[in-house]
DODREN-545127 format. One record per residue (C-alpha): x, y, z; residue in three letters. Coordinates in nm, 3 decimals. Example, Ala and Ser with C-alpha at 12.3 -4.5 7.8 and 13.67 -1.06 7.14 Angstrom:
<rec><xx>1.230</xx><yy>-0.450</yy><zz>0.780</zz><resn>ALA</resn></rec>
<rec><xx>1.367</xx><yy>-0.106</yy><zz>0.714</zz><resn>SER</resn></rec>
//
This chain:
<rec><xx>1.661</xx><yy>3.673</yy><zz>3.577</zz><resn>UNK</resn></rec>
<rec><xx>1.942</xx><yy>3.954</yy><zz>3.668</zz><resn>UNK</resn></rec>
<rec><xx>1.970</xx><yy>4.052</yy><zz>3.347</zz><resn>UNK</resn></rec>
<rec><xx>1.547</xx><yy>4.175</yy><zz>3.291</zz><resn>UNK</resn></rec>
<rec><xx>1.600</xx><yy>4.322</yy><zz>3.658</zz><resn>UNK</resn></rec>
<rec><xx>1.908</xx><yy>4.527</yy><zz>3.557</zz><resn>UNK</resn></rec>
<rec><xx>1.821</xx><yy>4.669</yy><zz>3.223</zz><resn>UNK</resn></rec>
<rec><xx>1.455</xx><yy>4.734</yy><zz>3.345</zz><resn>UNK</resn></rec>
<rec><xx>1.557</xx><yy>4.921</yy><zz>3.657</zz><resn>UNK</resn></rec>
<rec><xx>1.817</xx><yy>5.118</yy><zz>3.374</zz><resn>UNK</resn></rec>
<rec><xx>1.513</xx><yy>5.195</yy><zz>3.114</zz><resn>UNK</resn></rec>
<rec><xx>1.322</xx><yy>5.360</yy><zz>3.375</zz><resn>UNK</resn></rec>
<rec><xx>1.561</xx><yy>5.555</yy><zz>3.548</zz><resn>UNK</resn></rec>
<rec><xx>1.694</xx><yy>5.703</yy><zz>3.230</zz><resn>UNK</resn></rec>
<rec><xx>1.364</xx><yy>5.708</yy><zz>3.062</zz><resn>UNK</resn></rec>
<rec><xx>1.503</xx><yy>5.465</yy><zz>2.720</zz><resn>UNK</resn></rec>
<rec><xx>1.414</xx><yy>5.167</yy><zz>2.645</zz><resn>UNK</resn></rec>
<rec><xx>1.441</xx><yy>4.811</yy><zz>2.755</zz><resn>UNK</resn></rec>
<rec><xx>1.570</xx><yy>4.782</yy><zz>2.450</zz><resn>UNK</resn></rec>
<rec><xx>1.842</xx><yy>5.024</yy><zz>2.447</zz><resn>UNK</resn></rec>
<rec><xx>1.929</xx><yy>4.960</yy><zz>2.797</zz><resn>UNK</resn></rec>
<rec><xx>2.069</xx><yy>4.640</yy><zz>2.714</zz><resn>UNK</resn></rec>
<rec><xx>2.240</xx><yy>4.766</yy><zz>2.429</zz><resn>UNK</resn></rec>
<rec><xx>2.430</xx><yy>4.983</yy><zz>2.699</zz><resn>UNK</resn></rec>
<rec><xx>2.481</xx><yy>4.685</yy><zz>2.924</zz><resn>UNK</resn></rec>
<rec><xx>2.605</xx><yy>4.482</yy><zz>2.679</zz><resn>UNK</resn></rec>
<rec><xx>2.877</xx><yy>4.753</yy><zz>2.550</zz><resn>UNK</resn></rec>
<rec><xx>2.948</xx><yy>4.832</yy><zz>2.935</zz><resn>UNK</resn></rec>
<rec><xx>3.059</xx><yy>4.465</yy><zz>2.955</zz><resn>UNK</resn></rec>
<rec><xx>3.278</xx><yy>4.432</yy><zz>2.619</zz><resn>UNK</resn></rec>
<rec><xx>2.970</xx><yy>4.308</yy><zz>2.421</zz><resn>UNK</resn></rec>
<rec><xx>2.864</xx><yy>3.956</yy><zz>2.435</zz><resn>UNK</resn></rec>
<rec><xx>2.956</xx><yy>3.684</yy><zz>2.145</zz><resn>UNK</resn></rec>
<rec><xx>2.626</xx><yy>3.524</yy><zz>2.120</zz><resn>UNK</resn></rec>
<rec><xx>2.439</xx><yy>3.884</yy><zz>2.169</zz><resn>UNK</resn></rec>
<rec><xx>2.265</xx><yy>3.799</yy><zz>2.520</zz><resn>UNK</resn></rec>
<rec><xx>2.282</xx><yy>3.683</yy><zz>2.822</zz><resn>UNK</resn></rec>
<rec><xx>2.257</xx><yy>3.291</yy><zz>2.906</zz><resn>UNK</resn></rec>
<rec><xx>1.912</xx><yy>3.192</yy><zz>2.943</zz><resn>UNK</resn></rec>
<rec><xx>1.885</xx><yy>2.974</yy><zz>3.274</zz><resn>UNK</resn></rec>
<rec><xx>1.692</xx><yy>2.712</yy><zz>3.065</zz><resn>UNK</resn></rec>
<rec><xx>2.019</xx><yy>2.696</yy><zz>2.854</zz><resn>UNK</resn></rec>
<rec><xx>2.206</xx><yy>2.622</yy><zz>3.152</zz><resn>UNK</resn></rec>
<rec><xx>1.967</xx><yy>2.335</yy><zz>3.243</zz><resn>UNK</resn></rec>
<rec><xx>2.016</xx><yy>2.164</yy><zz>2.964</zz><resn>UNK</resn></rec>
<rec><xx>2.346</xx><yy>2.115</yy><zz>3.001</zz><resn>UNK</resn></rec>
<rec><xx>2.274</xx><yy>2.000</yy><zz>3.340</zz><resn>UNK</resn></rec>
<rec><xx>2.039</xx><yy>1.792</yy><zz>3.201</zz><resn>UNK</resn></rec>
<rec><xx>2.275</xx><yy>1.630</yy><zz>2.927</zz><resn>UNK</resn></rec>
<rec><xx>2.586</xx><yy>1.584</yy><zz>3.234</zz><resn>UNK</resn></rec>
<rec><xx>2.302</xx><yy>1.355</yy><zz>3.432</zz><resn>UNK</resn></rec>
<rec><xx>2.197</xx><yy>1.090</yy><zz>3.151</zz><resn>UNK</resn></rec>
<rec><xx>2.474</xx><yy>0.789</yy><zz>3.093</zz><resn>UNK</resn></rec>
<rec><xx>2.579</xx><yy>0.962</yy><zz>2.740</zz><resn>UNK</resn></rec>
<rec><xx>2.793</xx><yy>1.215</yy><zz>2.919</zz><resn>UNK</resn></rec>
<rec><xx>2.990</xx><yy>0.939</yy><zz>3.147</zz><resn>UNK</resn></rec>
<rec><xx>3.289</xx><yy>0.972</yy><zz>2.959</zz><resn>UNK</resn></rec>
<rec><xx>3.308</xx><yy>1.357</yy><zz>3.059</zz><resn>UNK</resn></rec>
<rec><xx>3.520</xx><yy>1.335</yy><zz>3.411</zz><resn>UNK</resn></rec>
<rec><xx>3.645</xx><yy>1.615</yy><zz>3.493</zz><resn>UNK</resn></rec>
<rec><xx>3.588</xx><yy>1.881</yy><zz>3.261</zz><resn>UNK</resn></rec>
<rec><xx>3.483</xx><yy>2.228</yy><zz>3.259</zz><resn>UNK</resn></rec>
<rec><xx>3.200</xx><yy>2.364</yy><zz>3.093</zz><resn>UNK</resn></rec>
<rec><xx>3.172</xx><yy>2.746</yy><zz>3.095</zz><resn>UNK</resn></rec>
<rec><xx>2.830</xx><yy>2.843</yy><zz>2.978</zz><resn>UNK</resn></rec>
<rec><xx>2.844</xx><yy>3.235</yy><zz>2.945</zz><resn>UNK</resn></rec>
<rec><xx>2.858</xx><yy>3.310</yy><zz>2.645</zz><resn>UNK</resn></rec>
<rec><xx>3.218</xx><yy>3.452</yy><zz>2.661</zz><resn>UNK</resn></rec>
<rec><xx>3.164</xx><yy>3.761</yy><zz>2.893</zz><resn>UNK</resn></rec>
<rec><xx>2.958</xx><yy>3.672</yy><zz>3.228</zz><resn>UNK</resn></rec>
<rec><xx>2.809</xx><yy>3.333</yy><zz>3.382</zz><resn>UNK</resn></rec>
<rec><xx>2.447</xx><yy>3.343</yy><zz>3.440</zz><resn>UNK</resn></rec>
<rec><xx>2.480</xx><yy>3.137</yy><zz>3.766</zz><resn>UNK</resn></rec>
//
């Protein structure tokens, strides 16, 4: 996942935490509602709930799944 990639490769080069570095990402980016990232099983789900006959009703609509800030895929 991006996110793990980016705020590892920040932790080490500034010697903080993984911790912290996503503190800083998540400022840099106007802070996130739900706190984090979308988690790409999150995203499946919906995927998975659009595929089964419950969701037939739903033509044509949008779902945005990031959380507010930035789309996971």
């Amino acid at each position: 996942m991006y996110s793990v990639r980016l705020t590892d490769r920040i932790s080490k080069s500034t010697n903080i935490t993984v911790e912290e570095a996503t503190i800083i990402v998540m400022d840099a980016l106007a802070g996130i509602p739900m706190g984090r990232p979308a988690q790409s099983e999150e995203v499946a789900e919906l995927v998975d709930f659009l595929a089964f006959p419950r969701a037939d009703y739903l033509i044509g609509t949008e779902f945005v799944i990031d959380v507010g800030t930035i789309p996971d895929i």
